[in-house]
PyMOL Python script that loads the backbone (N, CA, C, O; Angstrom):
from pymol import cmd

cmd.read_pdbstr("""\
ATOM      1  N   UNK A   1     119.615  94.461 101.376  1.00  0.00           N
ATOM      2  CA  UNK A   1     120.254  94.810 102.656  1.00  0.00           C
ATOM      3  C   UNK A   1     121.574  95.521 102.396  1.00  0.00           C
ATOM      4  O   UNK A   1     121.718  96.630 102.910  1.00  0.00           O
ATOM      5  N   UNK A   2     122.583  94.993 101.632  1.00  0.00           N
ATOM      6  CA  UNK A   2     123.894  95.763 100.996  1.00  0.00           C
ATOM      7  C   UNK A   2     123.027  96.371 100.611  1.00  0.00           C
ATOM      8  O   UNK A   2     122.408  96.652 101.637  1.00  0.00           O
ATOM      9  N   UNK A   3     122.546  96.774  99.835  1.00  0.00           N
ATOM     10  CA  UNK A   3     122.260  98.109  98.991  1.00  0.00           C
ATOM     11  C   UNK A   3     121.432  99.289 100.636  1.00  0.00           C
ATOM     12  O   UNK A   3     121.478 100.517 100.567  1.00  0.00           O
ATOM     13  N   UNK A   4     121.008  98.809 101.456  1.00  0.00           N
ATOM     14  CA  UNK A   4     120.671 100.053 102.308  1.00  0.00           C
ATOM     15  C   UNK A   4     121.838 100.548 102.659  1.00  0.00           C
ATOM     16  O   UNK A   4     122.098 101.724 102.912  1.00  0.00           O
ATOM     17  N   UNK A   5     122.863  99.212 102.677  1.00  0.00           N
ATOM     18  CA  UNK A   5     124.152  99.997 103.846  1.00  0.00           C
ATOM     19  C   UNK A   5     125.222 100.650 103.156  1.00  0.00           C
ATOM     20  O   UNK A   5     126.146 101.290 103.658  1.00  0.00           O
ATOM     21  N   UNK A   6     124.991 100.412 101.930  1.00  0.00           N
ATOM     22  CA  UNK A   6     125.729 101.499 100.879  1.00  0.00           C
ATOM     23  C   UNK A   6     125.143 102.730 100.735  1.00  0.00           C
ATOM     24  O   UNK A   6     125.874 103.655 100.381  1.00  0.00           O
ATOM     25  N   UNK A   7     123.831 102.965 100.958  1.00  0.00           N
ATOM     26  CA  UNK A   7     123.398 104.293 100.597  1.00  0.00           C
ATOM     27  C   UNK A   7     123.098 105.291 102.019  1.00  0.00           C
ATOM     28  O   UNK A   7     122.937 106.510 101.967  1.00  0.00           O
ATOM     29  N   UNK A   8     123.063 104.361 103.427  1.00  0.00           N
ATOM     30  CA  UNK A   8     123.629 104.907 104.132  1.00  0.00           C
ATOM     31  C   UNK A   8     125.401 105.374 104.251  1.00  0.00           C
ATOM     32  O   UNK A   8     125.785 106.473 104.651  1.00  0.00           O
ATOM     33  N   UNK A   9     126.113 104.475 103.892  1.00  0.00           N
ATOM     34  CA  UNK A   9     127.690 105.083 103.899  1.00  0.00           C
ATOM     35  C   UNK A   9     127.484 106.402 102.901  1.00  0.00           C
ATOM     36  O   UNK A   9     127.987 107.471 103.249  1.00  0.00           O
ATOM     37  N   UNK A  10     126.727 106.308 101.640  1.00  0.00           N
ATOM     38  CA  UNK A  10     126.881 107.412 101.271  1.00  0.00           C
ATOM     39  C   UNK A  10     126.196 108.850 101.495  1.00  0.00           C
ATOM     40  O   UNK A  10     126.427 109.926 100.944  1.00  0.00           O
ATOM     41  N   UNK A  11     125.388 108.542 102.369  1.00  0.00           N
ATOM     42  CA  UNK A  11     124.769 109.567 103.200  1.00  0.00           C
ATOM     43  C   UNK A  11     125.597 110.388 104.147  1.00  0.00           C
ATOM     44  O   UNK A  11     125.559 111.599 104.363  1.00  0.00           O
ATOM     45  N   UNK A  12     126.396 109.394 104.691  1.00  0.00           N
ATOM     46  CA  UNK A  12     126.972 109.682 105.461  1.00  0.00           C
ATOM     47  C   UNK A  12     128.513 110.389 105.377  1.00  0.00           C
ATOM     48  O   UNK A  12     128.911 111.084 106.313  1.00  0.00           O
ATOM     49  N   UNK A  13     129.296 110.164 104.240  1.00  0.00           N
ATOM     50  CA  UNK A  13     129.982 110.702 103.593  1.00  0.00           C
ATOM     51  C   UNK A  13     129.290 112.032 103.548  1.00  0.00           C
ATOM     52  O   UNK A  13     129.566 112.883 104.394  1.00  0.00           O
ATOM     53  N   UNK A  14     128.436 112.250 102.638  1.00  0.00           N
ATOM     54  CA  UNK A  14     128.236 113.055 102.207  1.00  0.00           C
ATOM     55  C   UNK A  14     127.545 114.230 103.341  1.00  0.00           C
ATOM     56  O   UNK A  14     127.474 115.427 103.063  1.00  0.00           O
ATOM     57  N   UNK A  15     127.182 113.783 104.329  1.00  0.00           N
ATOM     58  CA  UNK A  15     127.109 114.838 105.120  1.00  0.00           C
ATOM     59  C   UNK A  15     128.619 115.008 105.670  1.00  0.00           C
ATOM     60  O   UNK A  15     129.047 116.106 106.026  1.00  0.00           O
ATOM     61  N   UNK A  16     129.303 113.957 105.704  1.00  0.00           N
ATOM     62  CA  UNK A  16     130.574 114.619 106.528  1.00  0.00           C
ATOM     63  C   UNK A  16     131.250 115.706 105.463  1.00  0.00           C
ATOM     64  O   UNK A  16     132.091 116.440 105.982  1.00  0.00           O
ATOM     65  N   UNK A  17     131.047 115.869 104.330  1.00  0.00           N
ATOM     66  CA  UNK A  17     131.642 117.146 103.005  1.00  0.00           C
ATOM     67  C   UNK A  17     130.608 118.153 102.947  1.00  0.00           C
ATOM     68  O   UNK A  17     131.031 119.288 102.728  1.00  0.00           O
ATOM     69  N   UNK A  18     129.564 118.048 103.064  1.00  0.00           N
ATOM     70  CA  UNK A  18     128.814 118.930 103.098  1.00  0.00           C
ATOM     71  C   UNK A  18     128.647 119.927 104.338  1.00  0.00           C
ATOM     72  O   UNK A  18     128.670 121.158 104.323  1.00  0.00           O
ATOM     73  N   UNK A  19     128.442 118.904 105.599  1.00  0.00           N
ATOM     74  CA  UNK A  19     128.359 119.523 107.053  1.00  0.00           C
ATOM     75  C   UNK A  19     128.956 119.244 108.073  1.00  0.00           C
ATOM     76  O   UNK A  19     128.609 118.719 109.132  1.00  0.00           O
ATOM     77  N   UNK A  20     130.892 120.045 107.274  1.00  0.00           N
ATOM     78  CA  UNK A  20     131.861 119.550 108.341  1.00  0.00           C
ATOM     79  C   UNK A  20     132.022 119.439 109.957  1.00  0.00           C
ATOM     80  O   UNK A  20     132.754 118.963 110.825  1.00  0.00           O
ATOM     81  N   UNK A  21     130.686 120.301 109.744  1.00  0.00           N
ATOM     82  CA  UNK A  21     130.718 120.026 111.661  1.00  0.00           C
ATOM     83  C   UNK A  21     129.701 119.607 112.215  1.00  0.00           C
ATOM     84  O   UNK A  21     129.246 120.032 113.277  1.00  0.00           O
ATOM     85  N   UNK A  22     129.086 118.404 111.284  1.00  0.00           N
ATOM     86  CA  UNK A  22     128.124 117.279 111.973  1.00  0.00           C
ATOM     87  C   UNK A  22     128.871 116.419 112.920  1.00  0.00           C
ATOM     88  O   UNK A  22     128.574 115.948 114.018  1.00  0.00           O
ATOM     89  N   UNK A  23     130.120 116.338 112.043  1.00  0.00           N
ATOM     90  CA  UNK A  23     130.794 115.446 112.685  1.00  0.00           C
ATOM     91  C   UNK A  23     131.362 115.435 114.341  1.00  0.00           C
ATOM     92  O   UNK A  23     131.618 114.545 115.153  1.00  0.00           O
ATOM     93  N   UNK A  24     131.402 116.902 114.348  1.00  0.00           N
ATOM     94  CA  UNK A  24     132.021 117.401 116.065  1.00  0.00           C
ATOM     95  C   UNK A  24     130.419 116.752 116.477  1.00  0.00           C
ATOM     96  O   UNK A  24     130.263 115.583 116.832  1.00  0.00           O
ATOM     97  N   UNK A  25     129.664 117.428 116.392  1.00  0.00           N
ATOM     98  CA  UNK A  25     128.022 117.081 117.452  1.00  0.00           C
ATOM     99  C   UNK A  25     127.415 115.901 117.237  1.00  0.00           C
ATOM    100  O   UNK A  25     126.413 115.639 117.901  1.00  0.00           O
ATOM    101  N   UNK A  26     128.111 114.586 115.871  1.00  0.00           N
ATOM    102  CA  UNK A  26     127.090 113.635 115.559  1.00  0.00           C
ATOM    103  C   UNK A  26     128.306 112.334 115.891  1.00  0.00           C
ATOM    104  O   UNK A  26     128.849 111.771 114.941  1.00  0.00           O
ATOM    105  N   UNK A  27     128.635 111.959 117.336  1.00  0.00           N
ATOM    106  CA  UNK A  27     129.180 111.056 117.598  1.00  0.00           C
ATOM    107  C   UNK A  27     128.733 109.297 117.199  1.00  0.00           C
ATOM    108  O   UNK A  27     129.286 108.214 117.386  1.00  0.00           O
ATOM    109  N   UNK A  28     127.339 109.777 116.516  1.00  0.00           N
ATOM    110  CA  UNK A  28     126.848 108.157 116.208  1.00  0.00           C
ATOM    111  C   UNK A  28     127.000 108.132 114.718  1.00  0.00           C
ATOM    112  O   UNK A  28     126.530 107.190 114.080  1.00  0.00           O
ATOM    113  N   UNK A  29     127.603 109.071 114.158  1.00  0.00           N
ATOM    114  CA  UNK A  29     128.722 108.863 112.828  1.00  0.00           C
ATOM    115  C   UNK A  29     129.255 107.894 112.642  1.00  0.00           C
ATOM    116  O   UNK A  29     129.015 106.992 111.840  1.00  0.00           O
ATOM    117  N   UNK A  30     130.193 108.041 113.542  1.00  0.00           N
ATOM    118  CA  UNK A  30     131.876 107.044 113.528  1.00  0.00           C
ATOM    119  C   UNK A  30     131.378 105.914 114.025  1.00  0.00           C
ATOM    120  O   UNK A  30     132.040 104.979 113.575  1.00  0.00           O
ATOM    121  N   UNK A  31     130.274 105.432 114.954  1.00  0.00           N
ATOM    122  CA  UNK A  31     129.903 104.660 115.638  1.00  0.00           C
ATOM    123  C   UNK A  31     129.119 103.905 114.192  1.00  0.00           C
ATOM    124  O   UNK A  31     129.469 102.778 113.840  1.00  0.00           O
ATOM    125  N   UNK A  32     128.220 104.551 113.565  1.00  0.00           N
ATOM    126  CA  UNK A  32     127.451 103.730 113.090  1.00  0.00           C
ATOM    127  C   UNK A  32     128.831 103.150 111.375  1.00  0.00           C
ATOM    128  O   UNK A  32     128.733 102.283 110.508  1.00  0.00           O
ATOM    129  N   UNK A  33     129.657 103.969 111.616  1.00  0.00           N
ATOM    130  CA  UNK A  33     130.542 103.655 110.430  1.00  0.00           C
ATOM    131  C   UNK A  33     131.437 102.130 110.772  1.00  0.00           C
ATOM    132  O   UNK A  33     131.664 101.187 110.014  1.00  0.00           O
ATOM    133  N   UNK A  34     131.711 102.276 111.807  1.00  0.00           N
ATOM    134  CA  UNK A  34     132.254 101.366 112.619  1.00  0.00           C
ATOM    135  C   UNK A  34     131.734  99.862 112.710  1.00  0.00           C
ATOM    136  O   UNK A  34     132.382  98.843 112.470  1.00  0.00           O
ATOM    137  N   UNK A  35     130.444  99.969 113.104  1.00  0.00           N
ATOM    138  CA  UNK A  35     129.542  98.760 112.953  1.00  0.00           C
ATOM    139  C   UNK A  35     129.457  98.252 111.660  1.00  0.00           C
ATOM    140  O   UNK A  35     129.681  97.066 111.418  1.00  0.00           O
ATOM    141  N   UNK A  36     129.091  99.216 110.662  1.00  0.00           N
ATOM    142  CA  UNK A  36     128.950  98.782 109.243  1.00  0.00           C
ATOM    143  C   UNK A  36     130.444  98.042 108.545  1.00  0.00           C
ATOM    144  O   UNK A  36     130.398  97.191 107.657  1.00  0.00           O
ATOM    145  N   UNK A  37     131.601  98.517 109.097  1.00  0.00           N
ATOM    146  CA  UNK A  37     133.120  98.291 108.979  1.00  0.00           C
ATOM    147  C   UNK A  37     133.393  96.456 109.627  1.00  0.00           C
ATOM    148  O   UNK A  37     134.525  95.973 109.656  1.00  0.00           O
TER     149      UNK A  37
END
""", "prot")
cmd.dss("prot")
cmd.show_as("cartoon", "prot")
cmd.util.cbc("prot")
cmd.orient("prot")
């Protein structure tokens, strides 16, 4: 279970460096970062 929610955070990182402007259109980003937090 840790190990999914680590490789989602790093998914998710990694789209936010890769596809700086997922982040403007993908509001369930911060949301799903948040929950995991």
């Amino acid at each position: 279970m840790i190990s999914a929610l680590l490789a989602v955070l790093v998914i998710l990182v990694l789209m936010e460096y890769v596809f700086p402007w997922a982040s403007q259109y993908s509001p369930w980003t911060e949301s799903t970062i948040g929950l995991v937090q």
